[in-house]
C-alpha atoms as one frame of an Amber mdcrd trajectory, in Angstrom:
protein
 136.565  93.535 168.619 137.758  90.759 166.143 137.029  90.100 162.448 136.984
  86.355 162.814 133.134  86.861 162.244 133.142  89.227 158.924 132.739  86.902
 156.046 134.747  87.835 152.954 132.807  88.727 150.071 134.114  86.150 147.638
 133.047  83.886 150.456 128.988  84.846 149.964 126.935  82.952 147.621 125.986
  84.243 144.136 122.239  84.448 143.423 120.695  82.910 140.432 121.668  84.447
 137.123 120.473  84.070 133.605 122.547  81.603 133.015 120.897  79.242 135.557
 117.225  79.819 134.374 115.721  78.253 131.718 113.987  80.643 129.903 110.413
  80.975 129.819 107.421  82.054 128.355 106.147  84.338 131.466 110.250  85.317
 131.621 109.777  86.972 128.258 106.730  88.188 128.604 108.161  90.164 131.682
 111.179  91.475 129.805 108.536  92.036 126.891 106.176  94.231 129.241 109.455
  96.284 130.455 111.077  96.757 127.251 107.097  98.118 126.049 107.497 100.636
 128.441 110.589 102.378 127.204 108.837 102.393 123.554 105.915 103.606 124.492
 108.173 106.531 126.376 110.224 106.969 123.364 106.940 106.604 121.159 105.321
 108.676 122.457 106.889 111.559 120.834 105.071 110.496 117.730 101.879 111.597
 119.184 102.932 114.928 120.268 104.385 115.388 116.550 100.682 114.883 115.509
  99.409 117.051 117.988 101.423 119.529 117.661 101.098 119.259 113.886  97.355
 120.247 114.595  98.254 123.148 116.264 100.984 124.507 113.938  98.214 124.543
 110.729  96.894 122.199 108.053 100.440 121.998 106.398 102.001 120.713 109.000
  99.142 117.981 109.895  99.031 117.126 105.758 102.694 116.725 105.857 103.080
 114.180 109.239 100.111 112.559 107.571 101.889 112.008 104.165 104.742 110.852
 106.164 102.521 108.469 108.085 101.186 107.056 105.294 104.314 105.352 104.247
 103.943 101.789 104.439 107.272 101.023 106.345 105.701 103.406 108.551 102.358
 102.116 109.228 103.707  98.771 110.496 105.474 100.799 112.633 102.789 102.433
 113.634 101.133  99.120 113.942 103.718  97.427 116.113 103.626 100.791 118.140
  99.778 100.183 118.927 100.529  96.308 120.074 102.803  97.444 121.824 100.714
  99.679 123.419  98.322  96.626 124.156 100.925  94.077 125.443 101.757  96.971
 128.317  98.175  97.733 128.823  97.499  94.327 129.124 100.685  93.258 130.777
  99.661  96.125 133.922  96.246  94.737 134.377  98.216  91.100 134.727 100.942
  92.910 137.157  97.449  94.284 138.967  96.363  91.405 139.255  99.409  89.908
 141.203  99.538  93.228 143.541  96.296  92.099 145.024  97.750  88.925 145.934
  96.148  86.504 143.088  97.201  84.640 140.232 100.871  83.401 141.881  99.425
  79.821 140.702 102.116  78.013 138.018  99.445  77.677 135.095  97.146  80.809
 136.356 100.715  82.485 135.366 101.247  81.004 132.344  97.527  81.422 131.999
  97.828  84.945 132.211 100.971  85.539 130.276  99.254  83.963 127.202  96.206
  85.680 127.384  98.413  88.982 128.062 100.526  88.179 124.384  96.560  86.943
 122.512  94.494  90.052 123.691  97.204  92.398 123.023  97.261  91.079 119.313
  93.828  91.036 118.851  93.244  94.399 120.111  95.407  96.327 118.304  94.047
  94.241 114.864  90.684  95.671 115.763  92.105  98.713 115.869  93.386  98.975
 112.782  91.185  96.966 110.641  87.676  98.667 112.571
């Protein structure tokens, strides 16, 4: 058996990087929806603080709830629920696509822009309802 056939791996083409897309606005939205997911992961935490504030007694809940009220930490809060949104909103989208729909250029971009809107606007009627 000969190796006249193997091809050398600096002989293989490269795929498509980075640096030959353009980005775009579905591009970030996809980065967007997987960089939401490690928040909400990390986030997350934040939650079980509360809860487990509840449990521990009313001094505990009174002080996570002074500490919440901090303004710095109510638009974090904020972003936190948006966030929250843009994933939600961003798996329906990715549901969407698993049943074989939406692959259409401007259904796409369509969806990508209605994925950033709803997210915004949900998480405003959140907080201001």
């Amino acid at each position: 058996m000969t190796n006249k056939n193997k091809i050398s791996p600096l002989d293989r083409p490269l795929s498509p990087h980075l640096q030959i897309y353009r980005p775009s606005f579905t591009m970030m939205m996809s980065i967007m929806h997987r960089i939401s997911g490690v928040i909400l992961y990390f986030g997350s935490f934040l939650l079980l603080a509360w809860y487990i504030s509840i449990l521990i007694g009313p001094e505990a809940y009174q002080l996570l709830n002074q500490l919440f009220s901090f303004s710095i930490i109510k638009v974090a809060l904020f972003l936190f629920t948006w966030i929250f949104f843009h994933h939600l909103f961003g798996g329906i989208r990715h549901f969407i696509w698993d049943t074989g729909r939406g692959f259409e250029l401007n259904t796409i971009e369509w969806l990508a822009r209605l994925t950033a809107i709803l997210s915004f606007i949900s998480a405003l009627i959140v907080w201001f309802l």
